[in-house]
C-alpha positions as CSV (number, residue, x, y, z in Angstrom):
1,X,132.1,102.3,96.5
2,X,129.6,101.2,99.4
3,X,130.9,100.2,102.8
4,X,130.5,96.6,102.6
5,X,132.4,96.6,99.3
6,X,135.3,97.9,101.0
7,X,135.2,95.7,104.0
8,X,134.8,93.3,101.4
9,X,138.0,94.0,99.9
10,X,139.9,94.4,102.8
11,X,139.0,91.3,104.5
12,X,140.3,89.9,100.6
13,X,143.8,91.4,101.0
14,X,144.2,90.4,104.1
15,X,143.8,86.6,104.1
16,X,139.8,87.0,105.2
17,X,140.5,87.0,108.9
18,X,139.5,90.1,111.9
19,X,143.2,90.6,112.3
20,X,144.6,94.2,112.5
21,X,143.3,96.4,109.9
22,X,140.2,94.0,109.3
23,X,137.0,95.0,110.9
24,X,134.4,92.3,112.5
25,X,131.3,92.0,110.4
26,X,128.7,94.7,110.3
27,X,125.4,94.3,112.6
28,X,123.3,93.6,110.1
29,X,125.1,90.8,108.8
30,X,125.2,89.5,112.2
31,X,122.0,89.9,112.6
32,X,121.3,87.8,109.1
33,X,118.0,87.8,107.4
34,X,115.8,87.2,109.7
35,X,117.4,91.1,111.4
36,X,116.4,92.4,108.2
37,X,112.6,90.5,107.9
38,X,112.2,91.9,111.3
39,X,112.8,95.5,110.5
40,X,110.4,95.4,107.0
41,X,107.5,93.8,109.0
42,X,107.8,96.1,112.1
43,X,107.7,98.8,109.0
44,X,105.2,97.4,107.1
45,X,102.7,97.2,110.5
46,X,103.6,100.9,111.4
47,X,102.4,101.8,107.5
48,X,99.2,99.8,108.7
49,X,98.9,101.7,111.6
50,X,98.7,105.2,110.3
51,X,97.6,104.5,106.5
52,X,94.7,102.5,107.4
53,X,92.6,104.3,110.1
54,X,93.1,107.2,106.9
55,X,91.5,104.7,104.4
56,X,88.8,103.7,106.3
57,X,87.7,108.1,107.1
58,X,88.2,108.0,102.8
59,X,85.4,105.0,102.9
60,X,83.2,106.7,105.0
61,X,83.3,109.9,104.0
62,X,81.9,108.4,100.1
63,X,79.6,106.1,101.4
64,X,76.3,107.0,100.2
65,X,74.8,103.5,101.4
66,X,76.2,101.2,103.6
67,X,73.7,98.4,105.5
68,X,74.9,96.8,108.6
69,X,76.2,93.2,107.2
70,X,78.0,94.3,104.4
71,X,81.7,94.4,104.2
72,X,81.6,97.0,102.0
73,X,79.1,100.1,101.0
74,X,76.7,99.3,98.2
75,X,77.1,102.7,97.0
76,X,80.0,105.3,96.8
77,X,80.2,108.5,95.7
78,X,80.3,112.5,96.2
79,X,76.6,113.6,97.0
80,X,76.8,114.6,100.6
81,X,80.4,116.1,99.9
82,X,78.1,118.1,97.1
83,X,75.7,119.0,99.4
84,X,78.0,119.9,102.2
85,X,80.4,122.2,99.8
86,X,77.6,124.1,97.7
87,X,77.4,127.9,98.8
88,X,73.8,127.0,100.1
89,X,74.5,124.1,102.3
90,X,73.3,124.4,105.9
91,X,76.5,124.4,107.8
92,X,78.1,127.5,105.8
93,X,75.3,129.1,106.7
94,X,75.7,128.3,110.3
95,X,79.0,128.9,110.5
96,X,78.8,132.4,109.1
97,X,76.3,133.6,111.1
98,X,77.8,132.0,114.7
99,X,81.4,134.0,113.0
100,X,79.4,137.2,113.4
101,X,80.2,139.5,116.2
102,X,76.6,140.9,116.5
């Protein structure tokens, strides 16, 4: 049985008042809806905060073409990520050789 079901009931049994044995209402009923609206936007902006700075590196990182007015890239897709994972690429090159002691 949840919390509010018992203070439920024992606000029923005795007569609905705070006397003794009754507990005054919980803080978020106090605090009512707009408590609650408060908490789901604060939670909804921090989700904003740390999701979409992670989207945008996704968006970037398969942008093949992407021309200064547009909202979006005109084309997405894996060739650089290719290029940059082959065996060949440039960069594991270089950073095999500048891992070398000698």
């Amino acid at each position: 049985m949840f919390r509010f079901e018992r203070r439920l009931r024992r606000r029923t049994l005795l007569g609905g008042g705070f006397g003794r044995g009754a507990e005054p209402p919980s803080e978020l009923s106090r605090r009512g809806l707009g408590g609650l609206t408060a908490r789901i936007a604060a939670l909804a902006l921090a989700a904003c905060v740390i999701v979409g700075p992670l989207l945008s590196l996704v968006v970037w990182s398969l942008a093949e073409r992407w021309t200064y007015p547009a909202a979006w890239p005109q084309r997405l897709g894996f060739r650089y990520w290719s290029r940059m994972l082959t065996p060949t690429s440039s960069i594991r090159s270089r950073r095999a050789s500048a891992s070398r002691p000698w």
